[in-house]
Backbone as CSV, one residue per row, in Angstrom:
resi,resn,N_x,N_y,N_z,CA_x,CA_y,CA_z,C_x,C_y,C_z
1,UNK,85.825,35.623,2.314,86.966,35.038,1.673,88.239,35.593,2.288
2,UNK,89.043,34.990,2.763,89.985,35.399,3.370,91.278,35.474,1.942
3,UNK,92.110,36.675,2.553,93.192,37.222,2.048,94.642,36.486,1.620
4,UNK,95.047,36.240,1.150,96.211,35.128,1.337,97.502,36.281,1.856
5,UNK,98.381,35.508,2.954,99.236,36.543,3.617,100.144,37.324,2.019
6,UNK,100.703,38.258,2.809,101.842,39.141,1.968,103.214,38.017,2.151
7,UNK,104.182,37.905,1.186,105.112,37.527,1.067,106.496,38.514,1.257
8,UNK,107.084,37.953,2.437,108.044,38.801,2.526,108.997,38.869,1.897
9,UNK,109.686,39.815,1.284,111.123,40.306,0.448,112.010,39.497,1.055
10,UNK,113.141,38.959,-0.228,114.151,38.113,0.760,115.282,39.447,1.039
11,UNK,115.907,38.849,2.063,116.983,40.180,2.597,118.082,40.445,1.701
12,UNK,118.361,41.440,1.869,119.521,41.879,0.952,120.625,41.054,1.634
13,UNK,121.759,41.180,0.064,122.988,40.370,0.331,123.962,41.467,1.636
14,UNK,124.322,40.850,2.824,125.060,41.466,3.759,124.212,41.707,5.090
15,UNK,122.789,41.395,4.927,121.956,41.912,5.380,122.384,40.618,7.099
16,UNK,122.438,41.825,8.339,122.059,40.745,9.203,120.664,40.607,9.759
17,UNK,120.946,39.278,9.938,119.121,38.820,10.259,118.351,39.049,11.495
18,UNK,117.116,39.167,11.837,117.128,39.801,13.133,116.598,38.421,14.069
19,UNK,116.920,38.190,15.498,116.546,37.270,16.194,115.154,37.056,16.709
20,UNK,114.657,36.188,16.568,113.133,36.414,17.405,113.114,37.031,18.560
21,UNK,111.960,38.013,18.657,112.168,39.040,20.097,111.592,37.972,21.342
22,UNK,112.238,37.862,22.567,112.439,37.465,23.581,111.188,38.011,23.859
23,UNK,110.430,37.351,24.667,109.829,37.764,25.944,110.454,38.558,27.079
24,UNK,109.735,39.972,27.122,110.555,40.802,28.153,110.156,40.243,29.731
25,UNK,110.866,40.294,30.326,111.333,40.243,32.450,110.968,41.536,32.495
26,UNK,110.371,41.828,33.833,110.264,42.819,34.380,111.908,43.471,34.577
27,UNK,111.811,44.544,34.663,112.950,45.256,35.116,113.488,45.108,36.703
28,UNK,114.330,45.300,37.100,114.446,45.719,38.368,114.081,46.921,39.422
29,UNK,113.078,46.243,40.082,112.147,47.150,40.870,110.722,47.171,40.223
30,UNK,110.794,46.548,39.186,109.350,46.978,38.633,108.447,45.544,38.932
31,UNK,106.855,46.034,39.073,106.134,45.457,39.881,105.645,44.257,39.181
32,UNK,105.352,43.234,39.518,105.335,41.595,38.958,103.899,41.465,39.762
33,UNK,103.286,40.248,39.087,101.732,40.562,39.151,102.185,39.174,40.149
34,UNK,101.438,38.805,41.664,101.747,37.664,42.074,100.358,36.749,42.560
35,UNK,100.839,35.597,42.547,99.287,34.937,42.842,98.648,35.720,44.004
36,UNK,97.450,35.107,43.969,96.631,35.794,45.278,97.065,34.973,46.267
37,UNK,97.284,35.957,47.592,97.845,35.071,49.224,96.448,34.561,49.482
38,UNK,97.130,32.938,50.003,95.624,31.882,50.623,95.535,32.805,52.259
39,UNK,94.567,32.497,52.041,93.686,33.316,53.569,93.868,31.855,54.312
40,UNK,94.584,32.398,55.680,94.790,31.208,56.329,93.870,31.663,58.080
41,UNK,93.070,30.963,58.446,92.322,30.692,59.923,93.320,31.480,60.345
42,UNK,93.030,32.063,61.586,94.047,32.841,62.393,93.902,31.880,63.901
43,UNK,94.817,31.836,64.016,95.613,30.765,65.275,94.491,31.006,66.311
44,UNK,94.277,30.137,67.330,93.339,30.281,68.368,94.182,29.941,69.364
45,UNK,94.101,31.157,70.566,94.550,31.353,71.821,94.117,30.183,72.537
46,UNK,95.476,29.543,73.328,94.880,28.273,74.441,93.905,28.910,75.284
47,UNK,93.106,28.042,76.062,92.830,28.432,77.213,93.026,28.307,78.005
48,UNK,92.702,29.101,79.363,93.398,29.133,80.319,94.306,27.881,81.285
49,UNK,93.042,26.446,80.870,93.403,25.074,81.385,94.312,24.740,80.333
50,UNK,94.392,25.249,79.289,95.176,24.368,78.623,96.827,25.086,78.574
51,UNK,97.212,26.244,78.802,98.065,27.226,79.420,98.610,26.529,80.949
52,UNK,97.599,26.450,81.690,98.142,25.792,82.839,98.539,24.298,82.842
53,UNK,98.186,23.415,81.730,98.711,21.960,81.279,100.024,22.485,80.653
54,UNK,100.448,23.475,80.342,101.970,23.809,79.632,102.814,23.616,80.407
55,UNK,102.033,24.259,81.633,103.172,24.395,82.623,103.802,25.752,82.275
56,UNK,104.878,26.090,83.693,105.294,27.627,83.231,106.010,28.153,82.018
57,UNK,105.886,29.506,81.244,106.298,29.814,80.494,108.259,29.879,80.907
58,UNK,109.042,29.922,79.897,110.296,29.802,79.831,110.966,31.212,80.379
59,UNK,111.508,31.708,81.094,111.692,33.382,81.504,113.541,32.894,80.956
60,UNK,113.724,34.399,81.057,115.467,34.494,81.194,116.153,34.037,82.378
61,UNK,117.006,33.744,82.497,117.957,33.016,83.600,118.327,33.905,84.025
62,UNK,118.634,34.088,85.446,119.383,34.433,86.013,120.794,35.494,86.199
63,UNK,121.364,34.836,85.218,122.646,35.195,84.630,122.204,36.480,83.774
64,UNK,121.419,36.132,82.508,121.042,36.940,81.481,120.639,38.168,82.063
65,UNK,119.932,37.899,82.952,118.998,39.237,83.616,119.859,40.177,84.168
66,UNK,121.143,39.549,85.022,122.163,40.433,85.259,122.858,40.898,84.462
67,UNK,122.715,40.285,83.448,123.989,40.718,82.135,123.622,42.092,81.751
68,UNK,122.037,41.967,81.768,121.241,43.290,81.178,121.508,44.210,82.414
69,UNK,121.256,44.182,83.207,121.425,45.338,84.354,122.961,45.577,83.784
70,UNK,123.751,44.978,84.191,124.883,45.139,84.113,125.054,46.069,83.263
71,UNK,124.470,46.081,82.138,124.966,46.472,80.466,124.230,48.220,80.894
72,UNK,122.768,47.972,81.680,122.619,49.259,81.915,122.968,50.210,82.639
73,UNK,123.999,48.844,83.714,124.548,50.204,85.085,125.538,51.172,84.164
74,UNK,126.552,50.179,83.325,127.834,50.460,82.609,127.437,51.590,82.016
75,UNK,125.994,51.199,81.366,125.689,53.074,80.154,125.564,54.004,81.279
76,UNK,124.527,53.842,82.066,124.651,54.698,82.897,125.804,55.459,83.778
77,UNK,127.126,54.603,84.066,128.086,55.575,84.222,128.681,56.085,83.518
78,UNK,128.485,55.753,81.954,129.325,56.223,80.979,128.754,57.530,80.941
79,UNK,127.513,57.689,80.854,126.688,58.938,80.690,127.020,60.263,81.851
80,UNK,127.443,59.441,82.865,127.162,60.255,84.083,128.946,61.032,84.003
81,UNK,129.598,59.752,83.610,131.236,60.402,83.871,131.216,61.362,82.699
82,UNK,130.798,61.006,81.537,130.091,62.540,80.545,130.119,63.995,80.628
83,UNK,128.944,63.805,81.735,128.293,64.904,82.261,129.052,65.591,83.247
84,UNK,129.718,64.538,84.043,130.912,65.306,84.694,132.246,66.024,84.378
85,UNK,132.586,65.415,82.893,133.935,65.571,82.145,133.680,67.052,81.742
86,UNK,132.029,67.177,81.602,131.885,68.615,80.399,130.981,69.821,81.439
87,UNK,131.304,68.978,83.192,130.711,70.464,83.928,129.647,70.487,83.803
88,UNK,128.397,69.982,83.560,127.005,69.967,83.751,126.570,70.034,85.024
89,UNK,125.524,71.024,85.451,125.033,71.427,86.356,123.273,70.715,86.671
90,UNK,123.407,70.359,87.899,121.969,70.114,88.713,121.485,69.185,87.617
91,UNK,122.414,67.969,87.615,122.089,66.272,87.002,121.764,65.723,87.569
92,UNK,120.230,65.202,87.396,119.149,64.462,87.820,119.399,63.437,87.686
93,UNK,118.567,61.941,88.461,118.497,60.848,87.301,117.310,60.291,88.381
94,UNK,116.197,59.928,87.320,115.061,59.161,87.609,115.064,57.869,87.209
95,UNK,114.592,57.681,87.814,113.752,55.714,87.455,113.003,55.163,86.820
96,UNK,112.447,55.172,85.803,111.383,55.537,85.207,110.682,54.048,84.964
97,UNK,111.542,52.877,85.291,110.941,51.159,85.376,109.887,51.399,86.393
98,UNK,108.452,50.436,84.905,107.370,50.588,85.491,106.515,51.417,85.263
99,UNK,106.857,52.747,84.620,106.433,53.905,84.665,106.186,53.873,82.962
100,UNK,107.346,53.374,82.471,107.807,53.758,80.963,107.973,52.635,79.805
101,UNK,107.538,52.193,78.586,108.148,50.785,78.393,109.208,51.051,77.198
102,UNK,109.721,52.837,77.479,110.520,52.893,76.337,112.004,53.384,77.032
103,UNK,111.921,53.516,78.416,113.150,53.248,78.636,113.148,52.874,80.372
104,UNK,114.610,53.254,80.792,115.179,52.115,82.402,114.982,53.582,82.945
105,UNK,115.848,54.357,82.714,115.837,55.444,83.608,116.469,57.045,82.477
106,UNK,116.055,57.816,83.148,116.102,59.548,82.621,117.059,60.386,83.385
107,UNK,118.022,61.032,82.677,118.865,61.690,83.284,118.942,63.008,82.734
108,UNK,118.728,63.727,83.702,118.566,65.272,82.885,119.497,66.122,83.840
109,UNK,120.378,66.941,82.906,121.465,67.875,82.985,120.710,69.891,82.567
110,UNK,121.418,70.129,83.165,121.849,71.672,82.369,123.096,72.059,82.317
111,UNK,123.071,72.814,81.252,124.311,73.591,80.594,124.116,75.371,80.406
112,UNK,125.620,75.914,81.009,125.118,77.349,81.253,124.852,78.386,79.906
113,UNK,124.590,77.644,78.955,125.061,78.717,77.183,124.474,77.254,76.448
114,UNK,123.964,77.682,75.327,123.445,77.042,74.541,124.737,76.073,73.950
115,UNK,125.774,76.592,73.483,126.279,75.995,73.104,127.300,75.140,74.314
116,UNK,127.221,75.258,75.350,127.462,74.819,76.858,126.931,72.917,76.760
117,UNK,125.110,72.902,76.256,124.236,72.654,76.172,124.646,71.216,75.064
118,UNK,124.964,72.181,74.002,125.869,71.126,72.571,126.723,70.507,72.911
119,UNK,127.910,70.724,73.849,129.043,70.085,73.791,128.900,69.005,74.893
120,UNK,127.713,69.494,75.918,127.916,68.206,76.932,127.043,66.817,75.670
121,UNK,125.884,67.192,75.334,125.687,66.221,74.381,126.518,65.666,73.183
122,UNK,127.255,66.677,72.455,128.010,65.684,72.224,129.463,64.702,72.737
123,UNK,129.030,65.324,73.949,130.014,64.175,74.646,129.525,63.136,75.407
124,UNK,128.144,63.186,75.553,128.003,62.037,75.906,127.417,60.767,75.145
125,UNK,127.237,61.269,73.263,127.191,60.526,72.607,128.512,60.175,71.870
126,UNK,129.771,60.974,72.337,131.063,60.570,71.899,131.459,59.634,72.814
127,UNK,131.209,59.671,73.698,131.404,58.532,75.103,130.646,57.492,74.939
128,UNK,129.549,57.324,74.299,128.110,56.315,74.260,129.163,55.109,73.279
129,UNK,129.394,55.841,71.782,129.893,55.248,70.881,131.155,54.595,71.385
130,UNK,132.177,55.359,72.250,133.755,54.815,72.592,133.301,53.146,73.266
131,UNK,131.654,53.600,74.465,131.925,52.078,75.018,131.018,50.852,74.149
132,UNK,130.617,51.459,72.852,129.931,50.462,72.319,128.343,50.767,72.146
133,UNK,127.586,51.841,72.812,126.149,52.401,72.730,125.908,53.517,71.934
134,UNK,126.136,53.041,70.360,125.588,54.392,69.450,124.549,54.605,69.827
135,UNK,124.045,56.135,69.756,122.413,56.471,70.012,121.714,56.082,69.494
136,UNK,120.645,55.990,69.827,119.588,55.360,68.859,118.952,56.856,67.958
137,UNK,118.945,58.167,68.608,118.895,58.992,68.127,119.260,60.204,69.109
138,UNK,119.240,61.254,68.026,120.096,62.646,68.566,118.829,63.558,68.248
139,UNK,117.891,64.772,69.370,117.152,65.381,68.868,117.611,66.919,69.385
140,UNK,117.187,68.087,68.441,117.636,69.035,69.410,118.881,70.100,69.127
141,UNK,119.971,69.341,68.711,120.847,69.648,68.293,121.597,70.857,67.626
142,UNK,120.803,71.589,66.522,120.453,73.127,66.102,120.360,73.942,67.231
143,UNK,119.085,74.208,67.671,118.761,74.660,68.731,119.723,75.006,69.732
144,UNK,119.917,73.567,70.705,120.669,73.245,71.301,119.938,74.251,72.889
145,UNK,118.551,74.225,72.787,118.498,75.181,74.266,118.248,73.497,75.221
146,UNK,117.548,72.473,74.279,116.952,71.146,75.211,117.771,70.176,73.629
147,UNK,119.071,69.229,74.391,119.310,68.411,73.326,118.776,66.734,73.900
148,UNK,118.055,66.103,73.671,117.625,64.877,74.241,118.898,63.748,73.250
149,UNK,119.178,62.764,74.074,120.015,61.792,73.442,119.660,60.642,73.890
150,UNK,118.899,59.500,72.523,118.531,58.401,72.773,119.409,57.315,73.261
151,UNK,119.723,56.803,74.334,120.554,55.585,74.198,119.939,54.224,74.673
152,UNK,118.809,54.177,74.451,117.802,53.034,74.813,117.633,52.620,76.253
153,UNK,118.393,52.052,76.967,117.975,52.036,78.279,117.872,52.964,79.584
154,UNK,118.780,54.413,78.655,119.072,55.684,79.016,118.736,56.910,78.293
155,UNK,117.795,57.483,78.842,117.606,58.987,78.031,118.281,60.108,78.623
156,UNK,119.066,60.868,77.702,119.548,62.207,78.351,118.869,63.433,77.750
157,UNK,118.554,64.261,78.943,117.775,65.660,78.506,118.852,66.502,79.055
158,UNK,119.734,66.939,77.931,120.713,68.256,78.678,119.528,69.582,78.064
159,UNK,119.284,70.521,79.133,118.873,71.665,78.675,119.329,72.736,79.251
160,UNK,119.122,74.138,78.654,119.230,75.625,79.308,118.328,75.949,80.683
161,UNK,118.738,76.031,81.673,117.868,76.418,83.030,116.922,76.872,82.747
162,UNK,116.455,77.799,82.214,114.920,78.284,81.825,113.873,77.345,81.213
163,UNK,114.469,76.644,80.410,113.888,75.539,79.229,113.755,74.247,80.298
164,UNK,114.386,74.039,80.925,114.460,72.962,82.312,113.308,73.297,83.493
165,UNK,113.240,74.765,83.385,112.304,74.956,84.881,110.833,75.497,83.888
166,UNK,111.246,75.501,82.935,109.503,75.635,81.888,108.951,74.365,81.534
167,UNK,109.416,73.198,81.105,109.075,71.915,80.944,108.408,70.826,82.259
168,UNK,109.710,71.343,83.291,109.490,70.313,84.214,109.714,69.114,84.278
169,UNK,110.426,68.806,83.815,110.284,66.599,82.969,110.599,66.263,84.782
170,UNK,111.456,66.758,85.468,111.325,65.977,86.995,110.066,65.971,87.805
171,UNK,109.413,66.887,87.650,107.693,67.250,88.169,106.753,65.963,87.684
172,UNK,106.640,66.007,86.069,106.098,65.375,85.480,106.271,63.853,85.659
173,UNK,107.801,63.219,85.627,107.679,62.615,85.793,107.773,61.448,87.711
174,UNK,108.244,62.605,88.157,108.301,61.947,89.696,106.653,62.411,90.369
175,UNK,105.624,62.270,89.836,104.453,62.589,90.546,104.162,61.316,91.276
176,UNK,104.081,61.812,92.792,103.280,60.550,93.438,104.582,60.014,94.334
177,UNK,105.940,60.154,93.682,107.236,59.364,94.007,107.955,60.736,94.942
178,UNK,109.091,60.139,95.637,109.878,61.278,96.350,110.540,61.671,95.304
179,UNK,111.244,63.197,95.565,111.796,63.545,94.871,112.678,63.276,94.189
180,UNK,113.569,63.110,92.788,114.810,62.975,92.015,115.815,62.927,92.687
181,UNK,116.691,61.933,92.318,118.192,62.161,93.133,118.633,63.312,92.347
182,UNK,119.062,63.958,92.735,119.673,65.283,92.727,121.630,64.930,92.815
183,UNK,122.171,65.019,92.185,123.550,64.747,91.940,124.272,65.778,91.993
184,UNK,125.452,65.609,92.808,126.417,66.830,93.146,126.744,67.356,91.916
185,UNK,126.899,68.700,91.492,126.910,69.389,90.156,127.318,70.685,90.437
């Protein structure tokens, strides 16, 4: 036998009434349950005849390709007039296209004092920024015996002579190749 409900009290005089409670929204940031993702076939590679019915793939022009050199000769002297402004000694610069797919070429400096070491780096990421090439990153810096400075198509390794002839990065990386240009310093 079922119960007959309770009867609710009517509200007192003054009384305000309360609104039906809303359905709550997730908050912001908080996690929402979402359908399941459809599993979709994964694309199938042409083959080789059907690659050669394309005809050739689309490359960069001409123009573009120089634009990019261009853009890398420009960092590259920015870096180099740098290194010259702040007295850096026995500045390398390698080639590293071909070799590397994370950058064009490597330029490695020394500085006579650690903090010698600091100031050419930060001048040649104060110079990077003036022509438009923030680093991509700064490592080293504390220290300051090896400061590396990312500038994407250009890496700089300023280090302390000892820390330079213990590593080797010109050994390492010119194996097989003639030696590093070696730059008046």
């Amino acid at each position: 036998m079922k119960k007959p409900a309770a009867k609710k009290a009517p509200a007192a005089k003054g009384a305000v009434k309360k609104a039906p409670a809303k359905t709550s929204t997730p908050m912001k940031g908080a996690a929402t349950k979402r359908a399941p993702a459809k599993r979709v076939a994964p694309a199938k590679l042409p083959s080789a005849k059907a690659a050669a019915k394309a005809g050739p793939v689309k490359s960069f022009g001409k123009a573009k390709v120089a634009k990019v050199l261009d853009a890398a000769a420009r960092l590259r002297k920015v870096v180099l007039d740098a290194l010259d402004d702040l007295k850096a000694k026995d500045v390398a610069e390698i080639d590293v296209r071909g070799k590397s797919g994370v950058t064009d070429l490597l330029v490695i400096a020394s500085g006579t004092s650690s903090r010698h070491v600091k100031s050419i780096a930060d001048e040649v990421v104060k110079k990077a920024k003036q022509a438009g090439n923030p680093p991509i990153g700064v490592e080293g810096q504390r220290e300051a015996e090896w400061v590396l400075v990312d500038l994407g198509d250009v890496i700089v390794h300023v280090m302390l002579p000892r820390t330079r002839e213990f590593y080797g990065l010109e050994r390492l990386w010119t194996v097989g190749d003639s030696q590093p240009a070696m730059l008046a310093g």
